[in-house]
C-alpha positions, 0 to 999 in steps of 0.5 A: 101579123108580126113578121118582121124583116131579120126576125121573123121565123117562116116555117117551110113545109116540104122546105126540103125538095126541089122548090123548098130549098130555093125559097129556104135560100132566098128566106134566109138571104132576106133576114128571115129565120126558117124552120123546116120539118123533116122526116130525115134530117140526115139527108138534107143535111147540106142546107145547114149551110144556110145561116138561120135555118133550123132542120127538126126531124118531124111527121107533118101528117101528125097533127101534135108534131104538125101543130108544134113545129109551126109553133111560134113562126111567124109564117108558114109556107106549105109546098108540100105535094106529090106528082103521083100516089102509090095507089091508083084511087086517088087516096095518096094525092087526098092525104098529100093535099086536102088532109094535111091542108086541113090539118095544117089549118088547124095546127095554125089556129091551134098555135096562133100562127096567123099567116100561110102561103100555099102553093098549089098548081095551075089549073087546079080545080076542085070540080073539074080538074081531070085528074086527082092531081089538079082536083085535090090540088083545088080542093085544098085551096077550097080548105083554106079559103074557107077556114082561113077568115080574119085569122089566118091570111092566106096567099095561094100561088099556082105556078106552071111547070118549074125548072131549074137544077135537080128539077124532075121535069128537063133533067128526067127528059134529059136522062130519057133522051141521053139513051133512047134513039126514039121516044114514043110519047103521049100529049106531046102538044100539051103547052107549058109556060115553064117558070124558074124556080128561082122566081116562084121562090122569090114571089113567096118571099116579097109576099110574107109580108105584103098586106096586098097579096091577103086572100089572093091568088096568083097564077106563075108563068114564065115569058114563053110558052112551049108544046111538049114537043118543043121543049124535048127538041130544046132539050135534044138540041142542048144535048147536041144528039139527035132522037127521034120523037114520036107522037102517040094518038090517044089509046096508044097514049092511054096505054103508055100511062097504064104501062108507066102506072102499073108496070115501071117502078117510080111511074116515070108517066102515070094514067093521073099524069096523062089526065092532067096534061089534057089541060094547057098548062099556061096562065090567064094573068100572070102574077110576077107582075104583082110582084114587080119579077120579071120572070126568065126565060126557059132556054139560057137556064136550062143550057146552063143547067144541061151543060153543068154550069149551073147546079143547086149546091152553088146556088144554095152556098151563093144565097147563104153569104149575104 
């Protein structure tokens, strides 16, 4: 591998959503050139900001476009995933995960490009994750390790839950909260260990190069752990309003993700998304460690967050002055 700190080129696929902005930030901070394909390079337009960041308009799904933007990186990172599908068989979350880890393996063969770092999600399993979600999450991680070999070194992350500002997770409770007196919700004992986005950006960075972290993979945690429920009190206490929580048995559950399946636009709570909550989203080992981070904590970021003094824009300009 030839990365070199201050001239090596990573390419980031999903470089523009919530994670990928973050480790785009941290990658040219560290000297790093990056490269990131977009289908609308207009619209992430703001990260030009960022000194050595190239925006090329691409389809990533197309194996000749896929092969010719990782061209001549030195890493790729693959963040790209979907929380949800348009469709309700499985088919999106297959195309999003298992077929473009196997075409992104190709594409890198194809091109020479001898290191990939893939994240994937906690508790991910190929044959028993309960939802198409976790079981394509493990079935592309099953793509690379067996295609991956001497040629390319892959590391695989599987974070918890990630916040941080213009993440989906406390601001779209937030937004739900600030208008409803009551909300009825399933799983609220499912258990998270919410990790900050800027620590899951920072553990892909120290691992480009780290001959250690080869054919590894590691599971990313923050310091506590919370119960659904909790976290939404958390969030109603920073907002200073008080709602009332309501806990939903199973089939009332089941039938409030059919609901948010079939009938909301978005699917604000998918039937996928109530299967994957079956599972506590906590980590057996936590792999900060190998990686000397210190993860931090979900309360002071997301006050800060809520309260509006911290947002991704200032971030984003602060890692650009290096």
């Amino acid at each position: 591998m030839a990365v070199t700190a201050g001239k090596g080129t990573v390419c980031v696929l999903g470089g523009t959503g919530f994670v990928g902005r973050a480790v785009a930030a941290k990658l040219t901070r560290a000297g790093y050139a990056v490269r990131i394909p977009t289908r609308n390079r207009q619209r992430a337009r703001r990260m030009l900001i960022l000194p050595g960041l190239d925006l090329i308009q691409a389809d990533v799904h197309d194996p000749d476009q896929l092969a010719a933007v990782v061209a001549g990186s030195d890493a790729v990172i693959n963040l790209i995933g979907i929380l949800n599908e348009r469709g309700h068989d499985g088919s999106g979350f297959r195309r999003a995960h298992v077929a473009l880890a196997e075409k992104l393996m190709a594409a890198c063969r194809k091109s020479g490009v001898g290191r990939l770092l893939q994240m994937s999600a906690l508790k991910a399993n190929a044959e028993r994750g309960p939802s198409h979600y976790l079981s394509t999450k493990g079935l592309a991680e099953q793509v690379i390790r067996s295609q991956g070999g001497e040629s390319i070194k892959y590391t695989i992350f599987r974070p918890s839950v990630i916040f941080g500002p213009d993440d989906s997770f406390c601001n779209r409770f937030a937004q739900i909260l600030r208008v409803t007196p009551v909300l009825p919700l399933a799983r609220l004992d499912a258990k998270f260990a919410p990790v900050y986005v800027g620590d899951v950006a920072e553990a892909f960075v120290r691992a480009i190069e780290d001959s250690h972290t080869f054919g590894q993979t590691y599971e990313l945690c923050g310091p506590e752990v919370f119960s659904l429920r909790e976290i939404l009190q958390f969030i109603c206490q920073e907002l200073g309003i008080r709602r009332l929580i309501v806990g939903l048995p199973g089939p009332l559950g089941r039938f409030q993700a059919w609901v948010g399946d079939y009938l909301l636009p978005g699917k604000p709570f998918s039937r996928d998304n109530f299967r994957s909550l079956a599972v506590a989203n906590v980590c057996r080992e936590n792999g900060f460690a190998a990686f000397g981070i210190r993860p931090r904590k979900m309360q002071p970021v997301v006050s800060s967050m809520l309260s509006g003094r911290m947002d991704e824009l200032a971030i984003i300009r602060q890692s650009s002055h290096r």
